[in-house]
C-alpha positions in Angstrom: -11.2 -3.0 20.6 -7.8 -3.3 20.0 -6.7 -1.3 22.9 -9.2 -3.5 25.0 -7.3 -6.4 24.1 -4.2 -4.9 24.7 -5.0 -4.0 28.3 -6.5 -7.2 29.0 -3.0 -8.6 28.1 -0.8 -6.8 29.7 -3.6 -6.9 32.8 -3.1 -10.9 32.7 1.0 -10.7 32.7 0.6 -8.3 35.8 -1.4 -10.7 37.8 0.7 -13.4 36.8 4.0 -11.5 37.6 2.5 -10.9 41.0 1.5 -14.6 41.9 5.3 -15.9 41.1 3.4 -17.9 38.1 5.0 -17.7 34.6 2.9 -17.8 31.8 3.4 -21.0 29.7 1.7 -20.8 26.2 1.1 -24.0 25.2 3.3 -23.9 21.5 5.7 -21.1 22.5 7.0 -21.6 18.5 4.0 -20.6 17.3 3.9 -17.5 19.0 7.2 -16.7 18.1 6.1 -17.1 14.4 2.8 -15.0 14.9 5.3 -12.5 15.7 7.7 -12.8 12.9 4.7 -12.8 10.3 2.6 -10.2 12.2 2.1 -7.1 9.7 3.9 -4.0 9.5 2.5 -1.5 11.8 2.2 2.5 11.3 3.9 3.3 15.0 4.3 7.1 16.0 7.7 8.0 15.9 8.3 9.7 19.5 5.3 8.2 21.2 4.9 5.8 24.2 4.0 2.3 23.9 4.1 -1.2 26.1 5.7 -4.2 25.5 2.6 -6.6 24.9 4.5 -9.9 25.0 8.0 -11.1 26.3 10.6 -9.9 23.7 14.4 -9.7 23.0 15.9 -6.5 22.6 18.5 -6.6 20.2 21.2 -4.6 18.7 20.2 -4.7 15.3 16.6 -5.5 13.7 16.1 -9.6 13.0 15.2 -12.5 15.3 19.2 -13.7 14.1 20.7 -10.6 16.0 22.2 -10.9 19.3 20.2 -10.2 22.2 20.7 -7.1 24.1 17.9 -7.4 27.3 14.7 -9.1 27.9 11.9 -6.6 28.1 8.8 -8.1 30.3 5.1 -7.6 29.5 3.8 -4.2 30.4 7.1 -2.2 30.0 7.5 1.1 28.3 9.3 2.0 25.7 9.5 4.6 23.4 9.4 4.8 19.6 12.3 6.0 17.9 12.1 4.3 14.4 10.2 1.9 12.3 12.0 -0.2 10.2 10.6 -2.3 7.0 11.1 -5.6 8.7 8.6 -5.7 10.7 10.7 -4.3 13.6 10.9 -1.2 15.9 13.5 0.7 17.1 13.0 1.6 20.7 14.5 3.1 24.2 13.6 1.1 27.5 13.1 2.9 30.5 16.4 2.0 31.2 18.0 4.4 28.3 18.9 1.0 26.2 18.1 1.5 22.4 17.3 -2.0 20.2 15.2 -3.2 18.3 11.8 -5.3 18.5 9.2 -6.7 16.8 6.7 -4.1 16.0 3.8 -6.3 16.3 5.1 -7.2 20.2 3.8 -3.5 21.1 0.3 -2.1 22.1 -0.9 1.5 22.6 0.1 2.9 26.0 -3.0 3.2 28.2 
């Protein structure tokens, strides 16, 4: 179900991505805090997963830490680390290594 879910969103971004339309939630601070209080995730160290929802990269793991990149619905990245705030440590397609919030990903399809 989950994965279902997951597809269906990252399906959505795509087709909005390709009209020129940018999603506009209608209380973007609550989705940010669904994030922040989403719950720790088991993730598979090494394995592939998509960005589910627009997030910051950042150098360090914590919504304070400066920003390294935006990563876009539907992007790869790949797991290199949990970490017991809620964040994951990832590499972009790119080769940039950061940080994000765990809950943000969804299972590669």
């Amino acid at each position: 179900m989950f994965r279902l879910v997951a597809a269906a969103l990252v399906l959505a971004y795509a087709v909005l991505a390709l009209t020129g339309s940018a999603p506009s939630p209608a209380d973007p601070q609550a989705a940010m805090m669904a994030l922040r209080t989403a719950p720790v995730r088991d993730l598979r160290v090494g394995s592939s997963y998509v960005v589910a929802a627009p997030v910051r990269l950042r150098q360090k793991p914590g919504h304070e830490q400066e920003p390294l990149a935006r990563l876009g619905p539907g992007e790869a990245v790949i797991v290199l680390s949990g970490a017991p705030s809620g964040f994951a440590q990832v590499r972009d397609d790119a080769g940039r290594t950061g940080y994000i919030p765990a809950a943000a990903l969804s299972e590669a399809l």
